[in-house]
C-alpha beads as a LAMMPS data file, in Angstrom:
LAMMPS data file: protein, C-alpha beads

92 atoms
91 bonds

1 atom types
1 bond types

-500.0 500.0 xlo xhi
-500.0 500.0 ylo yhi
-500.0 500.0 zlo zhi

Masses

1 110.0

Atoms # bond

1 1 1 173.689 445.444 292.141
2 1 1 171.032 448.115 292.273
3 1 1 167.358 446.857 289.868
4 1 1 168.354 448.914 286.513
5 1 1 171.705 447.038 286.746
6 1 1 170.246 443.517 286.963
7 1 1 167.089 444.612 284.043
8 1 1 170.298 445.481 281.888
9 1 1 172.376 442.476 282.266
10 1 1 169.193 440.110 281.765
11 1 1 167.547 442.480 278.832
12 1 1 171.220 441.559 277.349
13 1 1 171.134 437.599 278.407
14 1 1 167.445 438.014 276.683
15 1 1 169.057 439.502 273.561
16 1 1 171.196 437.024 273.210
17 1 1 169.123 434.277 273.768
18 1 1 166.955 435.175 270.888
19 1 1 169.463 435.354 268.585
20 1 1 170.499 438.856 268.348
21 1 1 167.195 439.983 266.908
22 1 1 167.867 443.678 266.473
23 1 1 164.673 445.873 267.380
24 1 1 163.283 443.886 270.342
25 1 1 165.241 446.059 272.712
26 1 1 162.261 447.228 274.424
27 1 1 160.617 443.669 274.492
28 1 1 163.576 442.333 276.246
29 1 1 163.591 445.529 278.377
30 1 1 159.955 445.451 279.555
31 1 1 160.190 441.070 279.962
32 1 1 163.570 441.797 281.893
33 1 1 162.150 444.338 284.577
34 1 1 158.829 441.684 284.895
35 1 1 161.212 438.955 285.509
36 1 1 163.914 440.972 288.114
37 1 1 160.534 442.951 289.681
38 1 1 159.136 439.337 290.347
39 1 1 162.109 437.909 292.112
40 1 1 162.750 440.952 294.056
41 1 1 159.421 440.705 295.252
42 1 1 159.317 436.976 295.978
43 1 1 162.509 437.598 298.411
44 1 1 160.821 440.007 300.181
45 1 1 157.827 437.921 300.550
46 1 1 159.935 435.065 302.071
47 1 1 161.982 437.510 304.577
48 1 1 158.751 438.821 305.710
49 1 1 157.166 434.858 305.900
50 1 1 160.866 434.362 308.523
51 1 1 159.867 437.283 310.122
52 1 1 156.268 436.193 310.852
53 1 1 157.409 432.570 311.751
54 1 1 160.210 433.824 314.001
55 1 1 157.275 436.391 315.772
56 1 1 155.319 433.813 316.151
57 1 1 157.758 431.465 317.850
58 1 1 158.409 434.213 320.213
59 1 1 154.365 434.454 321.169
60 1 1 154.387 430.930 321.660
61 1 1 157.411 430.368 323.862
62 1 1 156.313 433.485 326.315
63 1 1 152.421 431.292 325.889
64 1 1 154.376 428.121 326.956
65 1 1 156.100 430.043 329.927
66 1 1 152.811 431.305 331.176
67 1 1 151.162 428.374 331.276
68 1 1 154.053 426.292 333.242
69 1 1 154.136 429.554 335.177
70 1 1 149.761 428.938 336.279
71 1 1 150.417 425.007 336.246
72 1 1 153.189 425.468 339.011
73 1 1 150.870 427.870 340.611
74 1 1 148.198 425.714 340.668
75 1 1 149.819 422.938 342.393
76 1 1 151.550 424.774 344.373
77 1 1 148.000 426.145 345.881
78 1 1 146.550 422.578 345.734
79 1 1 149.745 421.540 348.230
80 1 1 148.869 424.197 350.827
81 1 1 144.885 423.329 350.324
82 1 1 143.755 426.386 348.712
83 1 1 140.491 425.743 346.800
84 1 1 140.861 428.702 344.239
85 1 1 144.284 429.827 343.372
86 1 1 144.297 432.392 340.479
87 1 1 146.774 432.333 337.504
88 1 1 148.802 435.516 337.135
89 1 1 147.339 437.825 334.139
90 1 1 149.465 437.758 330.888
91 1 1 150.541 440.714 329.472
92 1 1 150.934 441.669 326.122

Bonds

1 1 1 2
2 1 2 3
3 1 3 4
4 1 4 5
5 1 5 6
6 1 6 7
7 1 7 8
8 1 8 9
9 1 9 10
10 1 10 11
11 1 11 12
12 1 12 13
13 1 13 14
14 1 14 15
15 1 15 16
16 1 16 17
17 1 17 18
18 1 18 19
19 1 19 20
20 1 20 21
21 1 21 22
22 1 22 23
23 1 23 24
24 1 24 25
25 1 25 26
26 1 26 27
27 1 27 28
28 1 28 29
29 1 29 30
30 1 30 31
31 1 31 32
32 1 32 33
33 1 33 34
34 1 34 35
35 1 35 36
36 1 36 37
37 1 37 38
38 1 38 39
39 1 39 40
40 1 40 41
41 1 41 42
42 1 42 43
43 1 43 44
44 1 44 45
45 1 45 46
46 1 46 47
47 1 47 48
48 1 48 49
49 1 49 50
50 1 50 51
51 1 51 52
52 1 52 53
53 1 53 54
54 1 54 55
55 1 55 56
56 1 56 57
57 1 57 58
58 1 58 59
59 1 59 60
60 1 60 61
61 1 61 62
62 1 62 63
63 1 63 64
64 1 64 65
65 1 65 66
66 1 66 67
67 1 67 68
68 1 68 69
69 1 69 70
70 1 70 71
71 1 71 72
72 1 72 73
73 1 73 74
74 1 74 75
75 1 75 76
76 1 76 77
77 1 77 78
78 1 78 79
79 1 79 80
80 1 80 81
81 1 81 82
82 1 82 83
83 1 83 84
84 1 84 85
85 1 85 86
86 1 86 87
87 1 87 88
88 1 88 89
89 1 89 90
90 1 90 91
91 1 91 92
């Protein structure tokens, strides 16, 4: 259902609700389009929240991979008696 769709249908539940009062079209109009702007924008703050949480939880998992990746390193060189063993460079 595209916005003007969903501001007409509620302007009409808004209508109704008050009793029919004739003459408060554009009252429920303009409270209507408030209301349906407001959700729309609330689900498009909560997709983008997922899609932050979900980037972030990618960063993280290639962080936790790096740092097993140096750990293993780092053993590895302290088996074979190296005194410095550098940890690969991350990239971006």
């Amino acid at each position: 259902m595209d916005i003007r769709e969903e501001i007409e249908k509620l302007a009409y539940a808004l209508y109704e609700k008050s009793g029919r009062v004739h003459g408060r079209d554009l009252e429920n109009w303009i409270e209507a389009e408030g209301i349906v702007r407001a959700r729309r924008a609330k689900k498009e703050v909560v997709t983008a929240a997922r899609q932050v949480e979900q980037a972030a939880e990618a960063v993280a998992q290639k962080v936790r991979e790096k740092v097993k990746e140096t750990a293993t390193a780092l053993k590895t060189a302290a088996k074979r008696g190296v005194k410095k063993a550098s940890p690969k460079k991350m990239e971006p």
